[in-house]
KEDREN-331965 format. One line per 10 residues: number of its first residue (from 1); their letters; for each residue y, x, z of N, C-alpha, C. Coordinates in pm, 1 decimal, padded with zeros to 6 digits. Each point is the difference from the previous one (the first is absolute). Layout:
REM KEDREN-331965
NUM	A	Y:X:Z:Y:X:Z:Y:X:Z; ... $
//
This chain:
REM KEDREN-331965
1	XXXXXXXXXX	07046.9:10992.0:10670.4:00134.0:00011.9:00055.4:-00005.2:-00026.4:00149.5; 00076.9:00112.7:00077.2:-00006.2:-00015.4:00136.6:00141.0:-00087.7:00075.9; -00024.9:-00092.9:00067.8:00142.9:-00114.0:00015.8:-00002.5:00100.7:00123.3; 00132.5:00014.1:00013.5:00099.9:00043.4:00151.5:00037.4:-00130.8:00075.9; 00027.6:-00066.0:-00064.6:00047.4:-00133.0:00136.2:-00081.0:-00129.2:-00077.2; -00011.9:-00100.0:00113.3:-00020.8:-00086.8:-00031.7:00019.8:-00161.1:00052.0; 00088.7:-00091.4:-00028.6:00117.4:-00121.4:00045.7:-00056.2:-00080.7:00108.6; -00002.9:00025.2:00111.9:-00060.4:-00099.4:00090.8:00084.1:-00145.4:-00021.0; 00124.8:00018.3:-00039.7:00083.8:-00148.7:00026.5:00027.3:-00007.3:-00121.6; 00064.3:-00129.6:-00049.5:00115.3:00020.5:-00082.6:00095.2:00025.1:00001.9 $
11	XXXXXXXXXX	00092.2:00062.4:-00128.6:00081.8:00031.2:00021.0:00098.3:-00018.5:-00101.2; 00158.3:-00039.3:00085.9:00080.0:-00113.4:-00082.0:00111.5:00077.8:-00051.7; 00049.4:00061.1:-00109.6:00122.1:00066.7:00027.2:00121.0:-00051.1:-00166.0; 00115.2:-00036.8:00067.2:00071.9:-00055.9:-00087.0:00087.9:00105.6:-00038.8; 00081.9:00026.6:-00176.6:00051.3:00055.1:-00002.8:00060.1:-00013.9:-00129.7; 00145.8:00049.1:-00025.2:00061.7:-00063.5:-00106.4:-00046.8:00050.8:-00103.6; -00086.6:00131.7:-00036.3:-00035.2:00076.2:-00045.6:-00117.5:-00092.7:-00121.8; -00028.3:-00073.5:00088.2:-00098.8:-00086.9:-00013.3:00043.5:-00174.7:-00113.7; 00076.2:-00025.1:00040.8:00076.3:-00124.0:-00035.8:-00036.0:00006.0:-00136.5; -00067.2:-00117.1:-00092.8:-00016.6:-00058.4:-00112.3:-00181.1:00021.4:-00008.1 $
21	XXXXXXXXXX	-00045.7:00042.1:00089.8:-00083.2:00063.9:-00080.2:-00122.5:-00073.6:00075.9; -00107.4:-00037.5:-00085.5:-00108.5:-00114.5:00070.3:-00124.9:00043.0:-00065.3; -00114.2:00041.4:00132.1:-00144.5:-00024.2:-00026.1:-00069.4:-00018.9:00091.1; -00122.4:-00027.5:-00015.5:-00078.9:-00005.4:00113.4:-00096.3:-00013.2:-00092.3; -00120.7:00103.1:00111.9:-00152.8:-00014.1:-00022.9:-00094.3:00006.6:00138.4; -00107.2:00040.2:-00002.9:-00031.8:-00017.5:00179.8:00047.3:00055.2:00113.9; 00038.8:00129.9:-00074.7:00074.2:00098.2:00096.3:00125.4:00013.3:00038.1; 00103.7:-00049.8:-00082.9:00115.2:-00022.5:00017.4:00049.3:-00091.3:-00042.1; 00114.7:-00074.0:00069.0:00100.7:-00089.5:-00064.0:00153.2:00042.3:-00008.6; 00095.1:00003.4:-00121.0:00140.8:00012.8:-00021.8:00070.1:-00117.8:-00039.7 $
31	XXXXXXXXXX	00059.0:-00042.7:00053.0:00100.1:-00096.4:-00017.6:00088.2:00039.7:-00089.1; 00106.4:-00117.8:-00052.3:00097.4:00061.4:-00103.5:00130.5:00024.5:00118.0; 00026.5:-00058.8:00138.3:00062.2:00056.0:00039.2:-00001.2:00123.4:00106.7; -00067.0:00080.0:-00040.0:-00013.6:00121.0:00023.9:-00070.5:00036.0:00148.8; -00177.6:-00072.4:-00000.4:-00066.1:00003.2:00089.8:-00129.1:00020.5:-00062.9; -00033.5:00114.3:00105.5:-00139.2:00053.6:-00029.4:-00105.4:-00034.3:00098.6; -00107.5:-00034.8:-00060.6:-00115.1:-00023.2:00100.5:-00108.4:00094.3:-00000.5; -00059.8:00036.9:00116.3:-00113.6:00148.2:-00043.0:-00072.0:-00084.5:00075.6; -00150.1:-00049.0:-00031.2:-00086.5:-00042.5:00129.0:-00086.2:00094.5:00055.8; -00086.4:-00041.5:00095.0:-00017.6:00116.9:00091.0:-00128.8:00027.1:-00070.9 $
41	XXXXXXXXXX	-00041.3:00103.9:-00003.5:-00155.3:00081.2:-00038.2:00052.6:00076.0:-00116.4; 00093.4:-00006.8:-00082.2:00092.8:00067.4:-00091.0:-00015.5:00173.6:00071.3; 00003.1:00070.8:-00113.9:-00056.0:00154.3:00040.8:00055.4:00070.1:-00096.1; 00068.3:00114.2:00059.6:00059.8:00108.7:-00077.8:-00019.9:00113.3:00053.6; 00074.4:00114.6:-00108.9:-00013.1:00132.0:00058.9:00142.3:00074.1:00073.0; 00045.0:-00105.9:00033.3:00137.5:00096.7:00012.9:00074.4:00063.3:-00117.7; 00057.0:00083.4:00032.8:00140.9:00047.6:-00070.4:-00103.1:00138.7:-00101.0; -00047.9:-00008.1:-00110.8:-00033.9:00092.5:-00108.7:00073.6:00075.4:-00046.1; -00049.7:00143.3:-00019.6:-00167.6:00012.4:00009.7:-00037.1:00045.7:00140.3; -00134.8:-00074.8:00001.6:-00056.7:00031.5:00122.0:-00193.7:00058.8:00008.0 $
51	XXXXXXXXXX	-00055.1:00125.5:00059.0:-00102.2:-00072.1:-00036.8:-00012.2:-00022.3:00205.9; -00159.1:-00036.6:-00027.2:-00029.5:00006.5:00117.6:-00166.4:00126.2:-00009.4; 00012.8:00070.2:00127.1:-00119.7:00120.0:-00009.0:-00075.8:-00077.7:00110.1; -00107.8:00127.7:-00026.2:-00111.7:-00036.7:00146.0:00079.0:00007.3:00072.2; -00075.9:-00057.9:00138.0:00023.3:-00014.3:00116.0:00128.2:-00089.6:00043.4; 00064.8:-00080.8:-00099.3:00089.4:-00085.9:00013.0:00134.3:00062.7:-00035.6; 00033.7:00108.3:-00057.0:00103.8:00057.8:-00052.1:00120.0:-00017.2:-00060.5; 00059.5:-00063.8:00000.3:00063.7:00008.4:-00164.4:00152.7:00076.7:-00032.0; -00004.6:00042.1:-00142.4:00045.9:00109.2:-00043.7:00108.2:-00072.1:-00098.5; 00129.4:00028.2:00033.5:00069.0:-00042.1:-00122.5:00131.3:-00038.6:00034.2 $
61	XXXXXXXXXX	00080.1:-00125.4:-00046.2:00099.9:-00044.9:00027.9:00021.7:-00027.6:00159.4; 00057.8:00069.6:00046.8:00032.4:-00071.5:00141.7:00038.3:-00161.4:00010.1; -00049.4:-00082.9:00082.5:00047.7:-00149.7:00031.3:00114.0:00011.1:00079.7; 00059.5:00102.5:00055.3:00144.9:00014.8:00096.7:-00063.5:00014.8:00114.4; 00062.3:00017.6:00134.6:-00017.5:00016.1:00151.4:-00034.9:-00187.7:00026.5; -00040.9:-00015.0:00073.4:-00002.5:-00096.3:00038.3:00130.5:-00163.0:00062.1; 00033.9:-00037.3:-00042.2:00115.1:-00091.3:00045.4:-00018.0:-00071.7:00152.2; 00034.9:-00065.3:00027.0:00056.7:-00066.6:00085.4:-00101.9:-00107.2:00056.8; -00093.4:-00057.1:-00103.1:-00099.5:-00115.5:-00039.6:-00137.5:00059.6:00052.5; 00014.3:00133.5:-00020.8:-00100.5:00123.4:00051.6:-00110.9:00004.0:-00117.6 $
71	XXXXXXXXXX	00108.5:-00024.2:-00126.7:-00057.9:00040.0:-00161.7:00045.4:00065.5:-00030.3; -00059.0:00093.4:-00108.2:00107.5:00116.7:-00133.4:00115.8:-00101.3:-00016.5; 00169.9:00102.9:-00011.8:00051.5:-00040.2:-00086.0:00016.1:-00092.9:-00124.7; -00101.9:00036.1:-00076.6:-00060.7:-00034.8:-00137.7:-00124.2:-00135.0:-00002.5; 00018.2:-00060.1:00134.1:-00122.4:-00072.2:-00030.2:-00041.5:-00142.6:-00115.0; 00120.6:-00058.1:00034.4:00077.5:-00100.4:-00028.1:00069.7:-00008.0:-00180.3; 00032.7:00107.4:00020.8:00097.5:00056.4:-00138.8:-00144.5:00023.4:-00078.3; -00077.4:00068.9:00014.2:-00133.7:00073.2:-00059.8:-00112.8:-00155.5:-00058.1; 00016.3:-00094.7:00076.3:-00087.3:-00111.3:00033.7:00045.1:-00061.6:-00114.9; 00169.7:-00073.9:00010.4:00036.3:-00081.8:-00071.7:-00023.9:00103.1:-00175.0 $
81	XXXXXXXXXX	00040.3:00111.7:-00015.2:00006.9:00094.3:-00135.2:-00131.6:-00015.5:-00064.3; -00120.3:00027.9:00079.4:-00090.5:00032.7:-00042.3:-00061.8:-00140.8:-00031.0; 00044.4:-00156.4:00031.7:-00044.9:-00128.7:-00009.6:00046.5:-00017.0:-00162.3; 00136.2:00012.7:00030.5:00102.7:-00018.0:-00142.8:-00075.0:00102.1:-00123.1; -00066.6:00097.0:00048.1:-00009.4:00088.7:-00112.4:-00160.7:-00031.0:-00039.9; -00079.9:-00046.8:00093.9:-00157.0:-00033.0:00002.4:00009.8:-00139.4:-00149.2; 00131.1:-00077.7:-00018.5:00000.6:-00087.2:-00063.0:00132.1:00018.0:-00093.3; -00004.6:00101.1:00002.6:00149.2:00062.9:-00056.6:00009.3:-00055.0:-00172.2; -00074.6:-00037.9:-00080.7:-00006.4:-00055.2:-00129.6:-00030.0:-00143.9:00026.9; -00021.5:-00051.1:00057.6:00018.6:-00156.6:00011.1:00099.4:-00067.0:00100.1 $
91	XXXXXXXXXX	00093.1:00127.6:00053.9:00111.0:-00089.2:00087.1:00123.0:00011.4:-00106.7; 00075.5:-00087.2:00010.5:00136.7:00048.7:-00023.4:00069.1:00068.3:00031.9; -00005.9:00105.3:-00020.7:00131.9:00086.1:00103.0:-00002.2:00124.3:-00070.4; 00109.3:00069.1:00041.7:00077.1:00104.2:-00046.2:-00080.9:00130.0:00096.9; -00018.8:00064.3:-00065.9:-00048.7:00155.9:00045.2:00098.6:00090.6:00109.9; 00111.8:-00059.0:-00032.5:00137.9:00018.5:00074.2:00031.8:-00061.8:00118.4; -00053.2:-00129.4:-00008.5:-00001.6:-00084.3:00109.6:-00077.6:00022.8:00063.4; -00174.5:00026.9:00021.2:-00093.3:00061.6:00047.7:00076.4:00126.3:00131.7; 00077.2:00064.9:-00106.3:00051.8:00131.4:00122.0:00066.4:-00036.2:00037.8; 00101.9:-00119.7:00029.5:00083.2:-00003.9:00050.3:-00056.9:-00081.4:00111.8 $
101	XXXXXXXXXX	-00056.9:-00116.2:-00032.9:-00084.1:-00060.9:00180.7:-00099.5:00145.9:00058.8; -00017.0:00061.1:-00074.9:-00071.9:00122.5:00101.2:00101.4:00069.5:00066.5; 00123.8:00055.0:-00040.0:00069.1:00069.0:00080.5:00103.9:-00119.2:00097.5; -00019.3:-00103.9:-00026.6:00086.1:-00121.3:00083.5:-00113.4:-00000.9:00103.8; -00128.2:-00010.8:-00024.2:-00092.9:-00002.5:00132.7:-00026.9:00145.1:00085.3; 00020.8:00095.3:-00082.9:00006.6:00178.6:00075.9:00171.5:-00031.5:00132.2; 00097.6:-00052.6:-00081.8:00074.0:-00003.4:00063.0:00038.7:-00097.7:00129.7; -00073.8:-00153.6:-00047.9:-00100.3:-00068.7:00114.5:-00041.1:00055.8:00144.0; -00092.7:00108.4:-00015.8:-00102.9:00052.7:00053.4:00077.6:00062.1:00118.1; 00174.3:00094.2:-00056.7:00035.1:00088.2:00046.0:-00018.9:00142.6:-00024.0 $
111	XXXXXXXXXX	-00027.7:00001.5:-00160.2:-00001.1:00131.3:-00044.4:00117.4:00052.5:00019.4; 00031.0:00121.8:-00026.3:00122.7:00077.9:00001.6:00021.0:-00020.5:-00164.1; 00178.5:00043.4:-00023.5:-00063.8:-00017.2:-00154.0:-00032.3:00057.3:-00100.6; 00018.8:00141.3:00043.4:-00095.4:00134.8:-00096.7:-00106.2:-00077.4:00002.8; -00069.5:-00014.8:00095.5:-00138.1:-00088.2:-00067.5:-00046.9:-00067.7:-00037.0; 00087.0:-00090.7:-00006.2:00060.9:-00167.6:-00118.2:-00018.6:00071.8:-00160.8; 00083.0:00123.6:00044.4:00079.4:00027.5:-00153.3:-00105.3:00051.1:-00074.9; -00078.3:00117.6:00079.3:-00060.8:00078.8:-00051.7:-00142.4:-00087.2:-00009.7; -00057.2:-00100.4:00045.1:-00082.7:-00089.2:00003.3:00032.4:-00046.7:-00149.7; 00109.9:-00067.4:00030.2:-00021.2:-00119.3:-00123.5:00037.3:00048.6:-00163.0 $
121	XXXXXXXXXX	00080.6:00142.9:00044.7:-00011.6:00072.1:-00158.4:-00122.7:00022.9:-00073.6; -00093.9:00076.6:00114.0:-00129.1:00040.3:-00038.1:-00121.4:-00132.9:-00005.8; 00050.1:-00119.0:00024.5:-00071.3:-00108.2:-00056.1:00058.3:-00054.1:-00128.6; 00104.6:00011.4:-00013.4:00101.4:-00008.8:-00161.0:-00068.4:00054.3:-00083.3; 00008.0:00134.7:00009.7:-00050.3:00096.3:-00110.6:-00111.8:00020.6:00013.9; -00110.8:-00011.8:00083.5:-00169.9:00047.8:-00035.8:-00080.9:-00095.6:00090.9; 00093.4:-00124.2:00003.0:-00105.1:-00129.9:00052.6:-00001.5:-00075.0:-00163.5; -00099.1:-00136.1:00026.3:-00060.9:-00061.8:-00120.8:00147.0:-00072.0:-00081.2; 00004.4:00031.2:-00106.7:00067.6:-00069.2:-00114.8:-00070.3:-00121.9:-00083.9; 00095.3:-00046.1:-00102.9:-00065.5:-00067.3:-00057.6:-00019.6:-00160.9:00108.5 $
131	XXXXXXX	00123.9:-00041.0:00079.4:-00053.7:-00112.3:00038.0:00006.4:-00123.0:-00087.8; -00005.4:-00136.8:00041.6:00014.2:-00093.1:-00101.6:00136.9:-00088.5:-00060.7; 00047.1:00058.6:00115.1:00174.4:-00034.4:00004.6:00060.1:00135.9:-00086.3; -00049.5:00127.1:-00091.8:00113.1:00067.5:-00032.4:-00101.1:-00031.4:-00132.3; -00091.9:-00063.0:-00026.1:-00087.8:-00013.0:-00180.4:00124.2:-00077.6:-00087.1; 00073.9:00052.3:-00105.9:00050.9:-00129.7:-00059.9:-00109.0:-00000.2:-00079.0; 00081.3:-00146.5:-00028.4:-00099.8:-00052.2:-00177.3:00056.2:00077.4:-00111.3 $
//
């Protein structure tokens, strides 16, 4: 697997989206009141599917134009999704909730919101299911 970014800092982001819900392992910490911890060396691919070709390429989901921070759109939103979903059967949380701190951080960023919308539908419907917050007993 080829990582697209990778966390020089940590990174802290609170959100109600988040509220009740508690884990931590080396890579991340969640609070129950709705704080996420990513530490730095943490590595993802961005916003899927993506691949990457020779010569440094890559082919697939756009990450957005660049923001303000002088990152994709998507950097942030893509980071926290893909943390939640890397541990997506041992966190608590709702599959629902997942898209919703992704399009609360697209909108963060300064996405427009066709690309909120159209972002976070197409992570609804053909991003990972099955988290540990929607298993009943």
């Amino acid at each position: 697997m080829a990582w697209r970014y990778r966390l020089d800092h940590p990174y802290l982001h609170t959100s109600p989206h988040l509220v009740g819900v508690e884990y931590r392992n080396d890579w991340i910490d969640i609070r129950p009141h709705g704080t996420i911890l990513i530490q730095p060396g943490y590595a993802w691919d961005g916003c899927s599917p993506a691949w990457r070709l020779p010569g440094g390429l890559w082919l697939g989901t756009p990450d957005g134009p660049l923001g303000v921070d002088g990152r994709p759109l998507s950097y942030h939103a893509s980071l926290v999704h893909d943390a939640l979903c890397q541990w997506k059967r041992e966190i608590p949380i709702r599959q629902r909730a997942t898209v919703r701190v992704f399009a609360e951080l697209l909108q963060l960023a300064g996405a427009p919101p066709w690309r909120v919308w159209l972002y976070a539908s197409a992570v609804a419907r053909l991003g990972p299911q099955g988290f540990g917050g929607d298993v009943t007993m």
